[in-house]
C-alpha positions as CSV (number, residue, x, y, z in Angstrom):
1,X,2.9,39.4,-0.8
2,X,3.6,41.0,-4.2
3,X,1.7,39.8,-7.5
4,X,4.6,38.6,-10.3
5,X,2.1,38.5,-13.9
6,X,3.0,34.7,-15.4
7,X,3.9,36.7,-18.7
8,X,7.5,38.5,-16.6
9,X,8.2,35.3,-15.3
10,X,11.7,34.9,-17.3
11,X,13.1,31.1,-17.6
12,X,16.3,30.3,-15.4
13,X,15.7,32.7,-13.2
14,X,15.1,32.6,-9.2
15,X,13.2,33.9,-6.3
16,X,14.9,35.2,-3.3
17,X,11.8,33.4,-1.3
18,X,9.5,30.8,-1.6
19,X,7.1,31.6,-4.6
20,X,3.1,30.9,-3.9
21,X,0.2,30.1,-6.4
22,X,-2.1,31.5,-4.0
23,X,-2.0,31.8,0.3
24,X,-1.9,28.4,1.0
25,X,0.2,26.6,-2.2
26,X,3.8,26.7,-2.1
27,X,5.1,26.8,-5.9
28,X,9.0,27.0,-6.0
29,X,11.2,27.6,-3.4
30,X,13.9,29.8,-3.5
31,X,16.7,27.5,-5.0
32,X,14.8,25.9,-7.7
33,X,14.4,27.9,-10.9
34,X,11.8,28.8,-13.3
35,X,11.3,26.7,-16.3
36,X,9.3,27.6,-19.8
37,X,7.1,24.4,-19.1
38,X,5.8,25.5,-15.7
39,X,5.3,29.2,-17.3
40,X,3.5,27.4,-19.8
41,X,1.6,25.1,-17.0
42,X,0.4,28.1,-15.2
43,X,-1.0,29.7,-18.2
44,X,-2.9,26.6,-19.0
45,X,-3.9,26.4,-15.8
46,X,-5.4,30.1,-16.0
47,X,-3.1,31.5,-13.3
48,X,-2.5,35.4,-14.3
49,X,0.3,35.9,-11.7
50,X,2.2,34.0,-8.4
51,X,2.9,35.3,-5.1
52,X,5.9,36.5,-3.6
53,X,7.7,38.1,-0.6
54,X,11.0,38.0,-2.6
55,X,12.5,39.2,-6.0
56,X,13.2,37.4,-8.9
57,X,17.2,37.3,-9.3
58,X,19.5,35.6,-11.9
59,X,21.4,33.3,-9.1
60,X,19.8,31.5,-6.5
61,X,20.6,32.6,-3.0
62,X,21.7,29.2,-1.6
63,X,22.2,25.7,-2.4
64,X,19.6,23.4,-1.5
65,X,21.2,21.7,1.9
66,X,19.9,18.2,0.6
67,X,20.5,18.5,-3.3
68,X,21.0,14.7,-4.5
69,X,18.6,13.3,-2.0
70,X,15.5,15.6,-3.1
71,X,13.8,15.2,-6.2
72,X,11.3,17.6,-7.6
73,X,8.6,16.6,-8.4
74,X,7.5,18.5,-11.8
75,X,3.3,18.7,-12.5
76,X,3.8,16.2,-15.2
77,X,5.4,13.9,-13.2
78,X,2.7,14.2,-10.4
79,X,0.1,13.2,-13.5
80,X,2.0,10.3,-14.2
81,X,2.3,9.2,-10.8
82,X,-1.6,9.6,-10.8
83,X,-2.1,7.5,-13.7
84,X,0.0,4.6,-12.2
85,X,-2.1,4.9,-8.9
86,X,-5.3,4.5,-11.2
87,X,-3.7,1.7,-13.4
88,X,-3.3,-0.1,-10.0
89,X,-6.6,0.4,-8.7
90,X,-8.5,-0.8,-12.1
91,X,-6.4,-3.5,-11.9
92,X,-7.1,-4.1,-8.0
93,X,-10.6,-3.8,-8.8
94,X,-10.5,-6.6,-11.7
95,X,-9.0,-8.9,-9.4
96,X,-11.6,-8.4,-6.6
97,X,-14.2,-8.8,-9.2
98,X,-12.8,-12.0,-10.7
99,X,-12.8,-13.1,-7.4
100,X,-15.9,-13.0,-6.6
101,X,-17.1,-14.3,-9.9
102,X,-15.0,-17.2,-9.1
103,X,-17.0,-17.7,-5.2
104,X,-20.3,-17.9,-6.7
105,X,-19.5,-19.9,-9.4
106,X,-18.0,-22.0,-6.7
107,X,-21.1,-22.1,-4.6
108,X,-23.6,-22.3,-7.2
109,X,-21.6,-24.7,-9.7
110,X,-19.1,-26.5,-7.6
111,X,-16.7,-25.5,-10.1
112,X,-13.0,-23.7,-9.5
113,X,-11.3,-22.6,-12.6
114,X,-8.0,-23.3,-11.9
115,X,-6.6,-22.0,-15.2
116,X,-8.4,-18.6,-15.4
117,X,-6.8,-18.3,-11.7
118,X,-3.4,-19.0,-12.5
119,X,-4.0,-16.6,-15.4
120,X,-5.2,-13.9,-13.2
121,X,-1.9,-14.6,-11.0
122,X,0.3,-14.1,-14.0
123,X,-1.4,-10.2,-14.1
124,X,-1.1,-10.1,-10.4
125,X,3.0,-10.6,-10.4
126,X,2.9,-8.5,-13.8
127,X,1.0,-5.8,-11.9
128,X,3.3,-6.1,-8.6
129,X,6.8,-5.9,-10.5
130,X,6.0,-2.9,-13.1
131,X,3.4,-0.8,-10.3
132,X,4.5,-2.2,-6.7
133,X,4.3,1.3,-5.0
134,X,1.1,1.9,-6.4
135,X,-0.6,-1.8,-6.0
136,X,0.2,-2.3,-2.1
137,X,-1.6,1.2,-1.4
138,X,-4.2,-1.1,-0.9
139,X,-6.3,0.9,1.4
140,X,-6.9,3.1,-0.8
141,X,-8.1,1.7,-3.3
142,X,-12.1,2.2,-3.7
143,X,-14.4,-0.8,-4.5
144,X,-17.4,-0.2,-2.9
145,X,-18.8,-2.7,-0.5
146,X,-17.8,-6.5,-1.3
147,X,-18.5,-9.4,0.7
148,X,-15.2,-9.8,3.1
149,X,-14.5,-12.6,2.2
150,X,-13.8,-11.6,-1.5
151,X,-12.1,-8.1,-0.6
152,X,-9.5,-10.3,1.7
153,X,-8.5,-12.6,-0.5
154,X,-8.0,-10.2,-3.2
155,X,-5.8,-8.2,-1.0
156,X,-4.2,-11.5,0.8
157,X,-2.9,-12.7,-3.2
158,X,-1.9,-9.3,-3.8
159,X,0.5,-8.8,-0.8
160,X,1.6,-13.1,-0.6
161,X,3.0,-12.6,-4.3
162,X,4.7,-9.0,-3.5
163,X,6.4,-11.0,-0.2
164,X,7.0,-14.2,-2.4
165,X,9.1,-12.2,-4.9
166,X,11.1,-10.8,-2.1
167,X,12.1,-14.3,-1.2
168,X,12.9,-15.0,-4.7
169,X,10.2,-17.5,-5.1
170,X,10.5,-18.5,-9.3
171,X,7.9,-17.6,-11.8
172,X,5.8,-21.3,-11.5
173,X,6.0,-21.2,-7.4
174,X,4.7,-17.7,-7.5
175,X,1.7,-18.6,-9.4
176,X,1.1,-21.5,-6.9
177,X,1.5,-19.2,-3.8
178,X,-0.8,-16.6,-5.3
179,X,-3.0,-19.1,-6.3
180,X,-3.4,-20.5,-2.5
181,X,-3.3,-17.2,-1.3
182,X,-6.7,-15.9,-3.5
183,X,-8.2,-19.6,-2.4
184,X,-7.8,-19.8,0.9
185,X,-10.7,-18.8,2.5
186,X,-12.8,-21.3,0.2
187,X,-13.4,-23.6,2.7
188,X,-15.1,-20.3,5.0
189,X,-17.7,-20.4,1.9
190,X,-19.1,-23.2,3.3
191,X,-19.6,-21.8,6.4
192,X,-22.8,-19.5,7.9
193,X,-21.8,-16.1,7.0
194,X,-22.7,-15.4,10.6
195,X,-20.0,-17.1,11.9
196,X,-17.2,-15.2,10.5
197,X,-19.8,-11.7,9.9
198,X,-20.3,-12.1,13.3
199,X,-19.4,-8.9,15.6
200,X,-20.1,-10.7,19.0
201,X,-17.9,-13.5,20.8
202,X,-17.7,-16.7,19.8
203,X,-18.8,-19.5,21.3
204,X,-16.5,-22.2,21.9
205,X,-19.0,-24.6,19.6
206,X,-19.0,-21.6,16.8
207,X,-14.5,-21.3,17.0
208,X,-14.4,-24.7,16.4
209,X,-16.2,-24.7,13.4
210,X,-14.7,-21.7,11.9
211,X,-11.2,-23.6,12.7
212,X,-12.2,-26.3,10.4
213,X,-12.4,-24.0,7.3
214,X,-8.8,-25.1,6.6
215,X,-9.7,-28.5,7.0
216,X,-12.3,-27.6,4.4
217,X,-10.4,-26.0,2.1
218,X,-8.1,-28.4,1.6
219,X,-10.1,-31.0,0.9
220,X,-12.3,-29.0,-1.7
221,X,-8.9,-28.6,-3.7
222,X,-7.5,-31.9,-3.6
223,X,-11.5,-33.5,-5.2
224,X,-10.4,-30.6,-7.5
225,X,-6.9,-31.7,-8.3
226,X,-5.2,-28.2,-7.3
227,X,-1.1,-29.1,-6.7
228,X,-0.3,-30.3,-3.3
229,X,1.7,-27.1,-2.5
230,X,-1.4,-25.3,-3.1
231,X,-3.8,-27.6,-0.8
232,X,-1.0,-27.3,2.0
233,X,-0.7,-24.1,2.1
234,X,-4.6,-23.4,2.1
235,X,-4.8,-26.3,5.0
236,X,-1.8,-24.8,7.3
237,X,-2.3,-21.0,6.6
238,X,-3.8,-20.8,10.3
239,X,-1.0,-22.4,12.1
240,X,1.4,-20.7,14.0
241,X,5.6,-21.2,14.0
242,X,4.9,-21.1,17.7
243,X,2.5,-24.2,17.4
244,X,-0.1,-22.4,18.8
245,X,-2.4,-22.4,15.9
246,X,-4.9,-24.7,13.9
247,X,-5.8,-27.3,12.9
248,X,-3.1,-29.1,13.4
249,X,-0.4,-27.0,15.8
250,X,2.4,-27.5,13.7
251,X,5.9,-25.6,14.0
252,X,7.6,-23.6,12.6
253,X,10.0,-26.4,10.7
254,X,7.0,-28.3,9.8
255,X,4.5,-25.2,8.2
256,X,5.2,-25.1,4.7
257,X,6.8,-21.5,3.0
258,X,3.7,-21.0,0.9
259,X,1.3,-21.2,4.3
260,X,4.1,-18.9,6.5
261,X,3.4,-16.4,3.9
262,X,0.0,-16.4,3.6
263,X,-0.6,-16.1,7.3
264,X,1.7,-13.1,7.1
265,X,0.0,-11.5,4.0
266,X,-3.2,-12.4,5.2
267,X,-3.1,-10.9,8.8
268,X,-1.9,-7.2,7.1
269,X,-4.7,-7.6,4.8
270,X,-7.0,-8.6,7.7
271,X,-6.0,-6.2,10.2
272,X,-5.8,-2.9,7.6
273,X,-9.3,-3.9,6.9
274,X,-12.8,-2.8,8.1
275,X,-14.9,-5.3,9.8
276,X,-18.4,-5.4,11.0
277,X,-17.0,-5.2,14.7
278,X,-14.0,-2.6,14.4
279,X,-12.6,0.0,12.4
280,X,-9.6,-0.8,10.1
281,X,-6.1,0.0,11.9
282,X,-3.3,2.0,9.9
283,X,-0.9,0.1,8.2
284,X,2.0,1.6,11.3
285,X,0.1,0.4,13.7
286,X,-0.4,-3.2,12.3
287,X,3.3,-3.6,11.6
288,X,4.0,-3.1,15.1
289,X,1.4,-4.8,16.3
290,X,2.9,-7.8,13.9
291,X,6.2,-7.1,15.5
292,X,5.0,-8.5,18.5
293,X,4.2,-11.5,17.5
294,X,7.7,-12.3,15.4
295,X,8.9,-15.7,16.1
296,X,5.0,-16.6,18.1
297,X,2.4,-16.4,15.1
298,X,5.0,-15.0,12.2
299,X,8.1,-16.1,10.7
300,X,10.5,-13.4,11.5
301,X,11.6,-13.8,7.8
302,X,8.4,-13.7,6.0
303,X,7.8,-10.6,8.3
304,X,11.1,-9.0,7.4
305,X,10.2,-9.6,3.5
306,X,6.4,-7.7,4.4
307,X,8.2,-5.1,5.5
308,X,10.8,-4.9,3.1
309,X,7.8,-4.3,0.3
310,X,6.1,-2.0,2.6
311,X,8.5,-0.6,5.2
312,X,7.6,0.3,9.3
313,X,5.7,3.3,7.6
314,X,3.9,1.6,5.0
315,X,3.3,2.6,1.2
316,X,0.8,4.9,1.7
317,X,1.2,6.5,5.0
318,X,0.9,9.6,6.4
319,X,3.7,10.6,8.1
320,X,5.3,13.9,10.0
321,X,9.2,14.8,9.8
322,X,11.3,15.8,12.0
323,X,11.4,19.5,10.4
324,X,7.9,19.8,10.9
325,X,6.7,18.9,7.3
326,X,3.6,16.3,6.5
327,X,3.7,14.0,3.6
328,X,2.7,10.9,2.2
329,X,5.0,7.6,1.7
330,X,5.6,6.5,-1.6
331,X,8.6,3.7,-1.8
332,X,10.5,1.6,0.8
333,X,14.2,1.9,1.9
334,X,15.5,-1.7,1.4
335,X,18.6,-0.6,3.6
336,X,16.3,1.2,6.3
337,X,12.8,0.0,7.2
338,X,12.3,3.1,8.8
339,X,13.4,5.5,6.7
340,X,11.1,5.3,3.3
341,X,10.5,7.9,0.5
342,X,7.9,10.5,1.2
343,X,6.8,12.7,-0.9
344,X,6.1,16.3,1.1
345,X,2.3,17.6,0.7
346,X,2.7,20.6,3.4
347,X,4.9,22.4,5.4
348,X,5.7,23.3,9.1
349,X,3.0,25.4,9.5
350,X,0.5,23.7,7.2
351,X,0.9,25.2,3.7
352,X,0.6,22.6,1.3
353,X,3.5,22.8,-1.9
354,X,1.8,22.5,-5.0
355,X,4.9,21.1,-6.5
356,X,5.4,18.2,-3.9
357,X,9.1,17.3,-3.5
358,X,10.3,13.6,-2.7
359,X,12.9,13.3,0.0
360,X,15.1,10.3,1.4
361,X,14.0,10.5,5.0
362,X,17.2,8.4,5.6
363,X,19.5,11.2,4.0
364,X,19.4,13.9,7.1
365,X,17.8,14.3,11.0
366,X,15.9,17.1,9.9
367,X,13.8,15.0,7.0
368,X,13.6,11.2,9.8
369,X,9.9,10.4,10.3
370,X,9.2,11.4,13.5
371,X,5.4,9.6,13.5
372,X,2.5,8.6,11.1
373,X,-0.7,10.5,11.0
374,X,-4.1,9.3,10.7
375,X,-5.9,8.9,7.4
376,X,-7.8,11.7,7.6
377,X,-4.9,14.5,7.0
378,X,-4.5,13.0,3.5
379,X,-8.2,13.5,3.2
380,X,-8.3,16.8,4.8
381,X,-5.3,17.8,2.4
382,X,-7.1,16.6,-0.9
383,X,-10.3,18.5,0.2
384,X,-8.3,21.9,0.7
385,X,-6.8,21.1,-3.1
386,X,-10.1,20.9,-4.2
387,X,-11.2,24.0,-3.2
């Protein structure tokens, strides 16, 4: 490839190919132009010259095929979609601390705070309605190693208040939900930890008394005075619209909204999550595995509202197109569930673009998802930036 020194680049002006920062990173391609501010980005950067097989030309060659439906991403805007990530995860990492602030003082105090937790929910619905792509990447989000327990019911609240503002749940019933949602494992506190740590089978002596940490819970919130809606909901989050679950094998008709949804929320959370006995499954994989079990353990609409917040592919998912490219989804398709935003990190034959573009997967054949990848291309693809 031919060397282009930054200080000839001219603003407005095209390549007749794709345009490289070194081997591997894919700049511009052919029908996007130069601008002063990436000339000036390269420079500060400390990039002498760019790569390329073509010639810089007034005119592009061709139209892009997908024009409206692909936004470029520009380096600045790649910052700021950094520093919303990172607002997210401090926030997530707040909530998971508060949490477990609020177990101990629990178990060493017999005290719940019920105010400082509906406060904390006011900052969780703030945080899903102003940074919802960046909040449900939950599994990515780095907090070291917490007790399960506290790392579950952070991400349970988290997800429950993203599905209950699908439903259109007002302002005071989300705060209730999320409020159940963070609390309902409290009655598990009072359980052996090796009973619900535990990575053999169960007895049938050692399931029954994990099934009565509903029982459990409920009856530590009512001594506490926490809204019926709130006890309910902590007591009936382990039944089943099938009436196949516990403690009490209700139906669907008799479950209240507020428990449907935190059965939901909570068996994502549960399932994306590593446990002492298994390795966490990919967000794909546990929303088919859900699928399954629509109409038998889930409420086919609290399902459809998870997956309107998170799509088939969820936020964060690695994913291959059709046209061979790799990239990462970043926002749902409320009309399509299979069809999300992805922004592009590499190409067909593995070149990653340094300026990533975002494409409606829904807008051509060539751009469908054709099948998630595993975790570690994102990783692999971050270490290969780095170097």
């Amino acid at each position: 490839m031919k060397k282009f020194p930054v200080n000839t680049l001219e603003s407005g002006h095209y390549f007749t190919k794709a345009v490289y920062l070194d081997e591997k990173f894919i700049l511009l391609s052919p029908e996007t132009p130069m601008t002063p501010e990436l000339v000036e980005r390269l420079k500060q950067w400390g990039y002498h010259a760019v790569l390329s097989e073509g010639e810089a030309v007034e005119t592009p060659m061709a139209a892009s095929a997908d024009g409206n439906e692909t936004i470029s991403l520009a380096v600045d805007q790649d910052v700021k979609e950094s520093t919303l990530f990172r607002e997210a995860e401090d926030f997530y990492r707040d909530l998971v601390a508060f949490v477990e602030r609020v177990f101990t003082n629990f178990v060493t105090r017999n005290e719940i705070p019920e105010r400082q937790i509906g406060d904390m929910i006011k900052r969780t619905i703030d945080m899903v309605r102003s940074h919802r792509r960046y909040i449900l990447r939950l599994s990515e989000m780095k907090i070291g190693e917490k007790n399960y327990i506290v790392a579950h019911s952070s991400k349970t609240a988290v997800v429950s208040v993203a599905i209950g503002m699908t439903l259109r749940q007002p302002p005071h019933k989300l705060i209730e939900l999320g409020t159940a949602a963070l609390l309902h494992e409290i009655g598990m506190i009072r359980l052996p930890p090796q009973l619900y740590m535990s990575q053999k089978q169960l007895s049938d002596k050692e399931r029954q008394a994990i099934s009565a940490h509903t029982v459990l819970g409920f009856k530590i919130l009512r001594q506490m005075s926490f809204p019926m809606s709130v006890c309910l909901a902590v007591l009936e989050c382990r039944e089943n619209v099938d009436g196949s679950g516990y403690p009490r094998k209700l139906t669907s008709e008799k479950i209240s909204l507020f428990a449907k949804i935190i059965m939901v929320a909570g068996s994502f959370a549960a399932i994306t999550s590593k446990r002492p006995y298994r390795a966490p499954t990919d967000g794909h994989s546990a929303i088919l595995d859900m699928l399954q079990q629509r109409g038998k353990m889930y409420d086919e609409t609290v399902l459809k509202a998870l997956i309107s917040n998170l799509s088939i592919y969820p936020i964060g998912t690695y994913v291959q197109l059709a046209n061979g490219t790799k990239g990462m989804v970043v926002d749902t398709n409320a009309q399509n569930a299979r069809a999300p935003l992805v922004r592009i990190i590499s190409g067909p034959n593995g070149e990653l673009y340094a300026e990533q573009p975002m494409v409606d997967t829904a807008s051509d054949q060539e751009l469908r998802v054709v099948r998630a990848l595993p975790p570690e291309f994102g990783e692999e693809a971050v270490a290969t930036q780095s170097r």
